[in-house]
C-alpha positions as CSV (number, residue, x, y, z in Angstrom):
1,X,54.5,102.4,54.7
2,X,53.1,105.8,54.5
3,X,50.1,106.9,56.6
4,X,46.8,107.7,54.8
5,X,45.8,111.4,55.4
6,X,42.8,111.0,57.6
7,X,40.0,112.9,55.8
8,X,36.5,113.6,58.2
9,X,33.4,111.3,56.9
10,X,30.9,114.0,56.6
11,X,30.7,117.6,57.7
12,X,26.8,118.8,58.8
13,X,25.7,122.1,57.1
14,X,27.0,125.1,59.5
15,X,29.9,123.6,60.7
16,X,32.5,126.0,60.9
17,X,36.2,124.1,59.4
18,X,38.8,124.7,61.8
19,X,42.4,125.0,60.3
20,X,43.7,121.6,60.7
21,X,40.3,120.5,59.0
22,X,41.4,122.4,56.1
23,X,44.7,121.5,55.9
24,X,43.3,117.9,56.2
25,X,40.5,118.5,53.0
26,X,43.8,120.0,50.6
27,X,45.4,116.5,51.0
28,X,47.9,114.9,52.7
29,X,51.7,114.6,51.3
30,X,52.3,118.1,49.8
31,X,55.0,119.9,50.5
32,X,55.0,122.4,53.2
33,X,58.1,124.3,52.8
34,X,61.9,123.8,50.9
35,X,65.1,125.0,52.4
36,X,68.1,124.1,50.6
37,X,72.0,125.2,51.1
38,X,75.1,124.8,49.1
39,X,78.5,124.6,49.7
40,X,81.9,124.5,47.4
41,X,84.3,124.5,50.2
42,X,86.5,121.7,50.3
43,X,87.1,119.8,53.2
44,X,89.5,117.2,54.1
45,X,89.3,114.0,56.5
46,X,92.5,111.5,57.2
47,X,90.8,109.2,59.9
48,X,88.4,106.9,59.9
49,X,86.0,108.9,62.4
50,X,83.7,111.3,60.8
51,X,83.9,114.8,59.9
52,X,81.8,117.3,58.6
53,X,82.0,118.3,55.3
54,X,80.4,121.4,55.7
55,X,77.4,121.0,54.0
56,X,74.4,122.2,56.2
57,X,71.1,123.2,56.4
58,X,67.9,123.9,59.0
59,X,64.4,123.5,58.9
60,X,61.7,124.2,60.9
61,X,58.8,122.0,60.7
62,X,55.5,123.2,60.5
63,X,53.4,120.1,62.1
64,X,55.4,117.4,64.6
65,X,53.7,115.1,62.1
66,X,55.5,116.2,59.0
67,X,58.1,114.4,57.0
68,X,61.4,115.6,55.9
69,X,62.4,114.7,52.8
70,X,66.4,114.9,52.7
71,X,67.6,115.7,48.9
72,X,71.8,115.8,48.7
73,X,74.3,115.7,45.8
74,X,77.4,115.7,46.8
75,X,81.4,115.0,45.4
76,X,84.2,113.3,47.3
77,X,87.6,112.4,46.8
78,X,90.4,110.2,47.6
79,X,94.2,111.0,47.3
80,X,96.8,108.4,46.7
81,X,98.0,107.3,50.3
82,X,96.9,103.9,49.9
83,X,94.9,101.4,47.6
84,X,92.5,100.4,50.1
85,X,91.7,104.2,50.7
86,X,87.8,104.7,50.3
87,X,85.0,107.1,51.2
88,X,82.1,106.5,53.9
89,X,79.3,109.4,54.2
90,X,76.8,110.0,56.6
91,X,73.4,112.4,56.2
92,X,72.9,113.5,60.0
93,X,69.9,115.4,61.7
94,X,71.4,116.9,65.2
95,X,73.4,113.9,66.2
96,X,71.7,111.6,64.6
97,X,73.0,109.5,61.7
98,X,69.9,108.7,59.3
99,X,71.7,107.5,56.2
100,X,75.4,106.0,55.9
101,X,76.7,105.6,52.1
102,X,76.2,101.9,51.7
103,X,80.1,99.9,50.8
104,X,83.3,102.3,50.7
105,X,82.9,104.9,47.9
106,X,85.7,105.2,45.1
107,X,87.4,102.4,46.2
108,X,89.6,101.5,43.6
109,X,92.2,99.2,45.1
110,X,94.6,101.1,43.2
111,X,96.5,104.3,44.4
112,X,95.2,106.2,42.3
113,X,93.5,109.9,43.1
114,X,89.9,109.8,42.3
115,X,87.2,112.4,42.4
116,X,83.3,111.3,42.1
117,X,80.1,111.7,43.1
118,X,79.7,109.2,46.3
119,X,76.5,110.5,47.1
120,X,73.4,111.0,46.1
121,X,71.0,110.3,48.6
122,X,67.4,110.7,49.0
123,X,66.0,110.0,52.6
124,X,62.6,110.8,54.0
125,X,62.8,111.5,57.9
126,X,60.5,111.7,60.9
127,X,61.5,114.3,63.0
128,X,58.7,114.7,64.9
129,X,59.5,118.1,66.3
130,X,58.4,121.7,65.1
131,X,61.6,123.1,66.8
132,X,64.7,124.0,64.3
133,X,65.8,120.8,63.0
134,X,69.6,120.9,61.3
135,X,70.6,118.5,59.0
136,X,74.5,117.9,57.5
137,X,76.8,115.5,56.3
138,X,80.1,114.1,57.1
139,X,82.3,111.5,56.0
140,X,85.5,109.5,56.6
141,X,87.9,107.4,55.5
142,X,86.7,103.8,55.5
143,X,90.4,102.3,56.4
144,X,91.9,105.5,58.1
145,X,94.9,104.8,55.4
146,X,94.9,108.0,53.8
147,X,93.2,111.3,53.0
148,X,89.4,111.8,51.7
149,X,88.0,114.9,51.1
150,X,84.7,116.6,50.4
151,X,84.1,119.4,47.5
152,X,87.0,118.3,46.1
153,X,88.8,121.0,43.6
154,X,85.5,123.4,44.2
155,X,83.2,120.8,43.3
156,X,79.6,122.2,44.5
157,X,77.4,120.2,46.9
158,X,73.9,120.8,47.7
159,X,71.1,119.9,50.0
160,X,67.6,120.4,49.6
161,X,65.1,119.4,52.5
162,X,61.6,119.6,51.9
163,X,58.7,119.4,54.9
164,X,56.1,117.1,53.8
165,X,52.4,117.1,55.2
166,X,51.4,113.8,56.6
């Protein structure tokens, strides 16, 4: 659950509003800043441990209080190599994992190559930090059977991360 902004219960006539008074009378939850990156690179994975896919970007926080709210669209793909080839993705800040892709992605239980959008994943972090804060995502293959791959055939991915006052 969300933390009410904590707004002062009176001001006296001549008081002088300090910054963070203001920042506390325009309302909690607003957003603070938006950084977003793109990538249409592809990148390949052939083991179950996990890669990056290249798609990448950094904040810096404002306020060690402030949420990030972690926007990304991105396409994977599976080759042939084996029907129970599949897709896991991760959303990572630094080194660590704040989102895994829930299941295996495009499985198919056929051999078939397939190309989708596995994720599109909204997460709101705490970073608590106001030093650079990088976020990215990788992925691997859920049975280490065969390849995977990111930005499949160009496909564009994005990521959009947006600091939030709280």
């Amino acid at each position: 659950m969300a933390t009410p902004t904590n707004l002062p219960t009176s001001f006296t006539a001549g008081d002088i509003l300090t910054a963070a008074n203001m920042n506390l009378l325009r309302g909690g939850f607003r957003v603070l800043q938006v950084v977003s990156a793109g990538t249409s690179v592809a990148a390949t994975n052939n083991t179950n441990t996990l890669a990056d896919t290249g798609l990448t970007a950094t904040i810096t926080p404002q306020f060690n209080t402030s949420k990030i709210l972690v926007l990304v669209s991105q396409s994977f793909g599976k080759t042939s190599g084996n029907s129970s080839n599949a897709v896991v993705s991760t959303i990572v800040r630094g080194a660590t994992n704040i989102f895994t892709s829930q299941g295996a992605a495009l499985f198919t239980g056929t051999t078939l190559d397939v190309v989708g959008s596995a994720t599109a994943a909204f997460v709101l972090d705490s970073p608590a930090t106001t030093s650079p804060t990088t976020y990215k995502t990788q992925f691997a293959n859920f049975t280490n059977a065969a390849g995977v791959s990111a930005q499949t055939n160009g496909a564009g991915a994005t990521i959009v991360l947006l600091e939030i006052s709280a």
